[in-house]
N, C-alpha and C positions, 0 to 999 in steps of 0.2 A: 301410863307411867313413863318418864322420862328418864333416863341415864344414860351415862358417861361414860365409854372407855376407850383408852389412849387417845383420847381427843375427839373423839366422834360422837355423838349424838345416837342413842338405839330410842325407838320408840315402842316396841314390843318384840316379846321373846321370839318370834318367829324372826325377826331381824338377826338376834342375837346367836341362831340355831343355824344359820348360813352356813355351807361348808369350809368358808372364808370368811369371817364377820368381819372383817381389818378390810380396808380399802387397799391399801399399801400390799397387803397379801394377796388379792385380785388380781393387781396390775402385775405383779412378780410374776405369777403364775402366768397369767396372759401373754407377759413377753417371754419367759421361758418356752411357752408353747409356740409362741410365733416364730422364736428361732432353731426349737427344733423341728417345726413341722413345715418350714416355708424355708429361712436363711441356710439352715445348712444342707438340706438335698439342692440349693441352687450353688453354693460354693465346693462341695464336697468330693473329693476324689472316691471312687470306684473301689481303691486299695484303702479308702479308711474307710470307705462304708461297710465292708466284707472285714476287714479286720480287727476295727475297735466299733463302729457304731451299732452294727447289728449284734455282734454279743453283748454290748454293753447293757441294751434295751432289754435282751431276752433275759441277761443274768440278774437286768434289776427286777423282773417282771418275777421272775424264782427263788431270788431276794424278800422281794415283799412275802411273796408268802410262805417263806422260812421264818420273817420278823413275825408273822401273824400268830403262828406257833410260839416261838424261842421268846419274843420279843413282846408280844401282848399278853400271853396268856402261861407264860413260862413252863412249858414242857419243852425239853431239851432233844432236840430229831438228830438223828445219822445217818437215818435213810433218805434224804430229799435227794439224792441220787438215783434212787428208786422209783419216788413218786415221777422223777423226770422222765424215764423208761416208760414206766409204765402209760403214760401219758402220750408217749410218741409212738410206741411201737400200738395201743392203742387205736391213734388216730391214722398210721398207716394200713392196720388190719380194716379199717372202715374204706380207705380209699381204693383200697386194692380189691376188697371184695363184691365192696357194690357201686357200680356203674354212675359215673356220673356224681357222685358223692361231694358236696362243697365244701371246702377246705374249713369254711367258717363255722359248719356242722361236727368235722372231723377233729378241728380244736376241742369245739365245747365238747364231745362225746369224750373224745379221747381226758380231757379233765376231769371228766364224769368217772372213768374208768378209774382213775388216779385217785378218784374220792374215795371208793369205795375198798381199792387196795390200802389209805391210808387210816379211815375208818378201823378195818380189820388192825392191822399195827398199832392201831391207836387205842384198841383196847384196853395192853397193859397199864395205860395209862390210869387207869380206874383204881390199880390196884399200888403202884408203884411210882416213885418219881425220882427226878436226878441220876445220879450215876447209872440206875438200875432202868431206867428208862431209855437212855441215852443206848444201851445194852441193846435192848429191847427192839429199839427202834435201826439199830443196826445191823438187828436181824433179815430187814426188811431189804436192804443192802443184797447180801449175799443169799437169799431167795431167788431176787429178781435177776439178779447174776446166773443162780444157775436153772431161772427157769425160761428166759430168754437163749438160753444155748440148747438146753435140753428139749423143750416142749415145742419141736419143729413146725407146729400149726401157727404161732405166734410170729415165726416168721416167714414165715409160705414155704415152710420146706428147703431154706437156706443152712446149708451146712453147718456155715462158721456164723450164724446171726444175724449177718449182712443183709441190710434191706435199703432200697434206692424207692426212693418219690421224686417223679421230676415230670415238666410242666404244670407246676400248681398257679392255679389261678385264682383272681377272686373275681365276680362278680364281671367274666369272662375277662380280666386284666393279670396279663403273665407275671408270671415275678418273676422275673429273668436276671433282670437287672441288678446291682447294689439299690439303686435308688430305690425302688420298689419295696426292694425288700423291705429296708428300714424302714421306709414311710410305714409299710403294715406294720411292720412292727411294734413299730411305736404310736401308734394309734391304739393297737391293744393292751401298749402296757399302758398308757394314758385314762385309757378306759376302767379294768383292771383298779389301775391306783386312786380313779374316783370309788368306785364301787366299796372296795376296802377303805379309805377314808371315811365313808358314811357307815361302812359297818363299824370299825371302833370307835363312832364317836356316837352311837346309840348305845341301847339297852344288854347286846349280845357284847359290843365291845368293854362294857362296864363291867361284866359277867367275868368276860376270860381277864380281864386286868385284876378285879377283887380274885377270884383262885390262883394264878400269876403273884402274890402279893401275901395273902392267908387263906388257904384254901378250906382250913378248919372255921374259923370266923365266916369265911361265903357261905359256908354250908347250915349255918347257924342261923345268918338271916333270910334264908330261903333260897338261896341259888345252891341249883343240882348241877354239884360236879359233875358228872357222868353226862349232861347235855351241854354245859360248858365247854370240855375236854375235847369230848371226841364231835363238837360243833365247829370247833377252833381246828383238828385234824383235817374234817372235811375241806374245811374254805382254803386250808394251806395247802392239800391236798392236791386240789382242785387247779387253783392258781398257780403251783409249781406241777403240775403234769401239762395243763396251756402251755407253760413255757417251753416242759418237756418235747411237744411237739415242736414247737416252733423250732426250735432251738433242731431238732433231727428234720423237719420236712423244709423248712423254708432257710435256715441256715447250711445244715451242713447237708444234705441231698441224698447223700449213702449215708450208713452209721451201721454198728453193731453196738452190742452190749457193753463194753469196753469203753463207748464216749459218753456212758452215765455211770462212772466207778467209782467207789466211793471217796475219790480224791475228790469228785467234782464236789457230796457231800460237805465235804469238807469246806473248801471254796465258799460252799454258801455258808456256812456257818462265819469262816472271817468276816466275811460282808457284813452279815446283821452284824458282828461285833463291833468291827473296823465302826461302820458307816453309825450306828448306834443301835440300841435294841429300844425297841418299844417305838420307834417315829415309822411312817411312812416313808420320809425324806432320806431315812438312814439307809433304805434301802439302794438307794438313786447314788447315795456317797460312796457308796461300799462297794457295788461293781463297777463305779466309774474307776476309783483307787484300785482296785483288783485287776481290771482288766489293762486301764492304760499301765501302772505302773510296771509291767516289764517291756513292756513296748519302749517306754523311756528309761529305762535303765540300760537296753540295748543299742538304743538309738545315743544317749548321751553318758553316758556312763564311761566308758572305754575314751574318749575325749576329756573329758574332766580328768579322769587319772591320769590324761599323757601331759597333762600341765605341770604335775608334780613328778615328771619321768617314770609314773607306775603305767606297768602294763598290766593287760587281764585281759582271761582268757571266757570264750561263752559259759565254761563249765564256772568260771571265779564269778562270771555275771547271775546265773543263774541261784548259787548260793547266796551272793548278795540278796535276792529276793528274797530267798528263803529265812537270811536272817532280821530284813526290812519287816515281814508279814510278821514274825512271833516276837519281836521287839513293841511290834505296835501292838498286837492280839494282847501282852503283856499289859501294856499302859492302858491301854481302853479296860481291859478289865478289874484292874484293879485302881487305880488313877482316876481315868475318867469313863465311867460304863454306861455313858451318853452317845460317846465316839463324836465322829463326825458330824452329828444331825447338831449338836451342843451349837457348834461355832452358826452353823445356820439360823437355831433361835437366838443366840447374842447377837447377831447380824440383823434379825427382824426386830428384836427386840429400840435396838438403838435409830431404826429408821423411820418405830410407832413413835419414837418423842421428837422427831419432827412438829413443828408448826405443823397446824391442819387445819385449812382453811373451813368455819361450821355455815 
């Protein structure tokens, strides 16, 4: 069987089931990846890898699987401040306690840990949704709050929570560096974002999008909420506790309880809205805008007003942000609840009706 889309020639559905069926979509992806994984650790300063590149990676990597939850399968989380926690302090109770422990083991475990703390949170989900969910799952927040200060084992008997990782290596190569860092970094969220790409665009992601959608009608044509649900908790779980570590062993070195609060929760939740809910790519929009945007409002902002003889001060910059983030959290949600990922498919969309040579 032959056919035709946006100019290309498919000759069977395996062609068409490609994680990329578009050719045009290949080569994007290809050079995105050659610029982030070659062009900019070779141009890159030290102070924007440690500043904006490496959180940008870890927060889209904690992003994606906020969207996985909120965004594919529409149960509404509070806690991914939690599952971040839970995921680092996790993967440092493995490094600390046994000998020789690989970083790359201590991710995945430490996500493991994260599934199973999300899992249990993720129960109410069986019974509840929306606001009362969103409650629910906030709970998971201030648990983790007080059992990270409280439960002294979880942090080797550190007073105030505080727990330091340092010399991590992979595969005996130190991370010392920014460059290093990122590069890992972004390898895993690379990785990561293939992994969840193939999961929502098979039978599990068809699952949380139909309950996401009419949860009453899934249930009608044989999809079980209850493995839906708390299927969708796990993998978000999971992929926002990886980050969690990353984000405490390879980024920040020391951390306590405090640098997973639920402001960070928060955080993620603009992301998937900002960037859009339901894409993968929304996730990539959302901490890019999150993270560089006060970076540039500090760096140009106070400039631009002096052209108009306004001054401003860190604290008038600082609200500026605050009123940039809920002006836009505003229009995406109601306006357009695409976000950012929108302008990406109108963008691919008009580069498939190019000529295409067959």
């Amino acid at each position: 069987m032959f056919y035709r889309e946006n100019g290309q020639f498919k000759t069977s559905y395996r062609a068409d089931q490609q994680i990329f069926p578009i050719a045009q979509d290949r080569w994007a992806i290809a050079l995105l990846l050659a610029v982030a994984l070659v062009v900019v650790p070779m141009l890159a300063s030290d102070y924007l890898f440690r500043a904006v590149l490496i959180p940008f990676s870890i927060m889209a990597l904690a992003a994606l699987g906020v969207n996985i939850l909120v965004g594919y399968c529409g149960q509404i989380s509070l806690g991914s401040g939690a599952f971040m926690a839970v995921g680092a302090y996790g993967a440092y109770n493995l490094i600390a306690r046994i000998e020789g422990m690989p970083l790359i083991v201590a991710l995945i475990l430490g996500g493991l840990c994260a599934t199973l703390f999300g899992i249990v949170f993720g129960l109410p989900s069986l019974r509840v949704k929306g606001l009362y969910l969103a409650v629910a799952t906030l709970a998971a927040q201030f648990f983790s709050d007080w059992m990270f200060l409280r439960i002294k084992w979880l942090t080797n008997d550190s007073p105030s929570g505080s727990v330091t990782v340092s010399n991590a290596t992979v595969f005996g190569i130190p991370l010392e560096s920014g460059m290093s860092k990122y590069v890992f970094c972004m390898i895993v969220l690379v990785v990561m974002a293939l992994l969840a790409k193939n999961l929502v665009r098979g039978a599990i992601g068809r699952e949380w999008m139909a309950i996401r959608d009419m949860d009453v009608a899934a249930s009608v044509i044989g999809i079980r909420p209850m493995y839906a649900k708390l299927s969708a908790f796990a993998v978000s779980s999971f992929i926002i506790g990886v980050a969690g570590a990353l984000w405490g062993i390879v980024h920040l070195g020391t951390w306590e309880p405090a640098a997973f609060s639920v402001e960070v929760s928060f955080r993620l939740l603009f992301m998937v809205i900002i960037g859009g809910l339901g894409s993968i790519m929304g996730a990539f929009f959302g901490a890019a805008f999150i993270v560089v945007l006060p970076i540039f409002l500090n760096q140009f902002l106070p400039g631009l007003l002096s052209l108009f003889g306004i001054g401003i001060t860190t604290a008038g910059i600082s609200h500026a942000e605050l009123m940039i983030f809920g002006a836009l959290i505003v229009w995406f949600l109601i306006v357009e609840p695409h976000g950012l990922a929108k302008l990406w498919s109108t963008g691919k969309q008009k580069l498939r009706l190019w000529p295409f040579p067959h």
